[in-house]
N, C-alpha and C positions, 0 to 999 in steps of 0.2 A: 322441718325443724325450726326454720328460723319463722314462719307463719303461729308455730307454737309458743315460742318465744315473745313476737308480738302480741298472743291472747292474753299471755303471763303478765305482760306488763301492762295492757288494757286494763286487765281485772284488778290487779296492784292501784293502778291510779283510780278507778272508779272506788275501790273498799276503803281507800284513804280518804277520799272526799267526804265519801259516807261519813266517817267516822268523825273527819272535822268540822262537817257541818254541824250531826247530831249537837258536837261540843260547841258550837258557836250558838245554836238554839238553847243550849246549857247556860253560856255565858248570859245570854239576852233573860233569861229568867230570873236573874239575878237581881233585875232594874229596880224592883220591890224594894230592894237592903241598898239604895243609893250608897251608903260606907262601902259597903261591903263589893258593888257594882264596880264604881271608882276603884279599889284596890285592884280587883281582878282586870281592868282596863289596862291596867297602870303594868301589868305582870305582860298583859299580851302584849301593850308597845315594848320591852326589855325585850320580849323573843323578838318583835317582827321587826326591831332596831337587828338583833344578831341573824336574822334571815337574810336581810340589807346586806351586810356583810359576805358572808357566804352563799347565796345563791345570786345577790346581783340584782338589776331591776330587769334586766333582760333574762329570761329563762322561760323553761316549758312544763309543764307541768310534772313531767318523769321524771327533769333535774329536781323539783320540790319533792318528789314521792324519795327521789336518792337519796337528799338529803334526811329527810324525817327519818329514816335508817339510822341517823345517828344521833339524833335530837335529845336520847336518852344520857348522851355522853356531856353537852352544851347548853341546852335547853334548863335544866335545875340551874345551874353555875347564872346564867343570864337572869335568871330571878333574884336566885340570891344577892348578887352583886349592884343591882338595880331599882327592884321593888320588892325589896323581903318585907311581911308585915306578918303578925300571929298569926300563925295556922297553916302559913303559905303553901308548906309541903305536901297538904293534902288537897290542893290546887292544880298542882304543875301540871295533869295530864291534860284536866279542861282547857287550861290558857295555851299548852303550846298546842291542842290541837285547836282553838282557837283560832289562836293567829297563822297557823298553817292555812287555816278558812280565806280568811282575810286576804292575806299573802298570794292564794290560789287565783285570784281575782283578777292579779296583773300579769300571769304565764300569758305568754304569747297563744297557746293553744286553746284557752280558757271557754267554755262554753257554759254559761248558765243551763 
């Protein structure tokens, strides 16, 4: 059981990487629309300031996979309040899985 539990949670952190990576290759394609590149920078430091906050400089990668669990509660709120500019809302998945990318960087467990 508890061997099952550790695959569950392996496979959780590798599917999220995936996913933030994918959107940080997302973000980087953006470089073309400099306006538009800068805004979207500007949206991922507003989340990777509130990851600062709640997860801490020390953490592991599992504590980041917890947290993104609730990103959907926080993560909009940290744009809007921050770096809102037209169209933002159709943004928000890119940038916070973005800066989740970024962020993943400094887990203690972190393995390129």
């Amino acid at each position: 059981m508890l061997y099952a539990k550790l695959i569950s949670r392996a496979v959780s952190v590798a599917t999220a990487r995936v996913d933030w990576e994918r959107a940080f290759e997302g973000l980087e394609a953006q470089k073309h629309d400099r306006r538009r590149y800068l805004r979207l920078l500007a949206a991922v430091d507003a989340v990777t300031q509130e990851l600062r906050v709640r997860v801490g400089q020390t953490f592991t990668l599992q504590q980041l996979v917890d947290c993104y669990a609730t990103v959907e509660r926080w993560g909009r709120d940290a744009v809007a309040e921050h770096a809102a500019y037209d169209g933002w809302p159709r943004d928000v998945v890119l940038v916070v899985d973005a800066a989740f990318h970024a962020y993943a960087r400094g887990a203690l467990d972190f393995e390129p």
